[in-house]
C-alpha positions in Angstrom: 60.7 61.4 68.3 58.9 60.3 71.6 61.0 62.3 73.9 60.1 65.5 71.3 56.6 64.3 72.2 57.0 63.9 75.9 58.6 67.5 76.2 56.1 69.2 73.9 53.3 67.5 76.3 54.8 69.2 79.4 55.6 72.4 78.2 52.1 72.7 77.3 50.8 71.5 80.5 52.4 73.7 82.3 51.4 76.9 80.1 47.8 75.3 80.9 48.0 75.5 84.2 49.6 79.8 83.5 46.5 80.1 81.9 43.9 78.2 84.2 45.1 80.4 87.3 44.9 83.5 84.8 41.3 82.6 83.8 40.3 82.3 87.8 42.0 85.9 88.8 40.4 87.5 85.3 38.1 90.2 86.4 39.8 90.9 90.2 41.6 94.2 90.9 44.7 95.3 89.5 46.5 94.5 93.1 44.9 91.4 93.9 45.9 89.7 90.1 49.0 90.9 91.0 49.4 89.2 94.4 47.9 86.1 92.8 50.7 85.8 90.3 52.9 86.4 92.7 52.2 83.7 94.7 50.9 81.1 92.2 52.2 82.1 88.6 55.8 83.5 89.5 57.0 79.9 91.0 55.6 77.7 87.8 57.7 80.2 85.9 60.4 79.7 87.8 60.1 76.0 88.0 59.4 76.0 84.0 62.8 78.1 83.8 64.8 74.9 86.0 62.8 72.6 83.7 63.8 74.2 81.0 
């Protein structure tokens, strides 16, 4: 059950962090949210997808 824990903990860090870097780019332009997920959200996702 601990190791159920442990991977429920991470996988929910790391949608926190999705979600912090989506509360920062909230209100920018259209272009510059998408250049910011580019460059910050696009490689979590890929290192959640490895993690995974």
């Amino acid at each position: 059950m601990r190791e159920a824990q442990e991977v429920a903990a991470e996988r929910l860090r790391r949608a926190a962090e999705v979600y912090r870097i989506e509360g920062e780019i909230r209100g920018m332009v259209a272009g510059r949210r998408l250049s910011a997920r580019q460059a910050c959200i696009a490689p979590l996702v890929a290192e959640f997808g490895e993690w995974l």
